[in-house]
C-alpha positions in Angstrom: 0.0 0.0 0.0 2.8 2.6 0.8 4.4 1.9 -2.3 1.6 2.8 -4.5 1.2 6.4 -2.5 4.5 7.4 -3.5 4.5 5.9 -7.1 0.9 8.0 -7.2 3.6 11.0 -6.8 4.9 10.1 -10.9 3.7 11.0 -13.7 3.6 7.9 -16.4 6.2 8.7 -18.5 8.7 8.5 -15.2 7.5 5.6 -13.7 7.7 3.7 -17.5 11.1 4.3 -17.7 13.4 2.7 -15.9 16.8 3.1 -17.2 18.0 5.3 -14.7 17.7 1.8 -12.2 19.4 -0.2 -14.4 22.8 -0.1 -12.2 20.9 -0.8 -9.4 19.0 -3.8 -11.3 22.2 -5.1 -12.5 23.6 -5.2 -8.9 20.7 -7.0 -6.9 19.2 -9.6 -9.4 22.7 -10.2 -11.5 25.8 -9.5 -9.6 24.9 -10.5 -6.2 23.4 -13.7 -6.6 26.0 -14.8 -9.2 29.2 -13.4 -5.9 26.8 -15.2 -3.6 26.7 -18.7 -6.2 30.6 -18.6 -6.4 31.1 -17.7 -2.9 29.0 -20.9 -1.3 30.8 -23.3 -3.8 33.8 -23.9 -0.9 31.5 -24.0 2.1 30.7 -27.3 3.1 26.6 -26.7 2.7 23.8 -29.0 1.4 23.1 -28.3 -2.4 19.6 -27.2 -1.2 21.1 -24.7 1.1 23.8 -23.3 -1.6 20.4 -23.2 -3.6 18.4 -21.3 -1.5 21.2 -18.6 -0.3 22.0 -18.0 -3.7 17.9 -17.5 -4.0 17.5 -15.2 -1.4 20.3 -13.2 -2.8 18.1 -12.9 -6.4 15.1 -11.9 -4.5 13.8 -8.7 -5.3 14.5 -5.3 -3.7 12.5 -5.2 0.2 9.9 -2.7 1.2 12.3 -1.7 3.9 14.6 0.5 1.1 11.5 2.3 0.8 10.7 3.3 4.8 14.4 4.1 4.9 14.5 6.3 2.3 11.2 8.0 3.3 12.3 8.9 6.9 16.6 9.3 6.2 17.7 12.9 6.5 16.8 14.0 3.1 12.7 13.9 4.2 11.7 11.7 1.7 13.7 12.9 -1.7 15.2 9.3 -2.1 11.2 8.0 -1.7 10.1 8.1 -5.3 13.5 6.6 -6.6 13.2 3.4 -4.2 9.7 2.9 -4.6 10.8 2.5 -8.4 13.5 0.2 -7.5 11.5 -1.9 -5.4 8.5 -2.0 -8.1 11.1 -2.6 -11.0 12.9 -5.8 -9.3 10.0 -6.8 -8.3 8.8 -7.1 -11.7 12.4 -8.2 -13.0 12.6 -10.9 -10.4 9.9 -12.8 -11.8 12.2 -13.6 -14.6 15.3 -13.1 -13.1 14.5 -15.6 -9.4 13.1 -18.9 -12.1 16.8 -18.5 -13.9 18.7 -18.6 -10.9 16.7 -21.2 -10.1 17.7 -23.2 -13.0 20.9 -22.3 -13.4 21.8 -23.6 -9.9 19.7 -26.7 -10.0 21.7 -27.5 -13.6 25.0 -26.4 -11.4 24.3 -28.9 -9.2 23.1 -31.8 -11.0 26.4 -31.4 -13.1 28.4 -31.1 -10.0 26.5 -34.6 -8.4 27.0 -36.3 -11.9 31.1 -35.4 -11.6 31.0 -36.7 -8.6 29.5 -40.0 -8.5 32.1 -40.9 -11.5 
């Protein structure tokens, strides 16, 4: 609910583009889950935990971005730009959580294969 108050604060052509979040996106549904995949391959965890850590790192952006940005110092400038970021990785992660789901699971099922031979 708070994040459509502030998004009622854009005008359509401003919340439609968001190329100015791409950085951002890049960083929490790309980069972070792929440091998180290679940094659990030398821990001694299940393959379901590895899986679900790398997961949690390609979730999307949390509503708590949002509250901090609203009541930080600046009084709420930062609000409109992180209710974008949280709608737009929201949106993202629906394509960007299934292919880090199956790009672990076929990580893993490679992995099993080498080692049973």
């Amino acid at each position: 609910m708070r994040l459509g108050l502030v998004l009622t604060k854009l005008d359509d052509s401003r919340l439609l583009r968001p190329h100015e979040l791409m950085p951002a996106l890049g960083v929490k549904l790309l980069l972070l889950p792929l440091v998180a995949l290679l940094a659990y391959q030398g821990l001694p965890l299940s393959t379901a935990m590895r899986q679900a850590l790398v997961l949690q790192a390609a979730a999307p952006t949390a509503m708590s971005v949002l509250l901090l940005a609203e009541g930080g110092q600046q009084k709420g400038r930062e609000a409109i730009p992180a209710a974008q970021l949280v709608l737009w990785s929201t949106l993202s992660s629906l394509l960007s959580v299934p292919l880090w789901f199956q790009l672990t699971l076929a990580m893993w099922r490679i992995r099993s294969m080498h080692l049973q031979l």
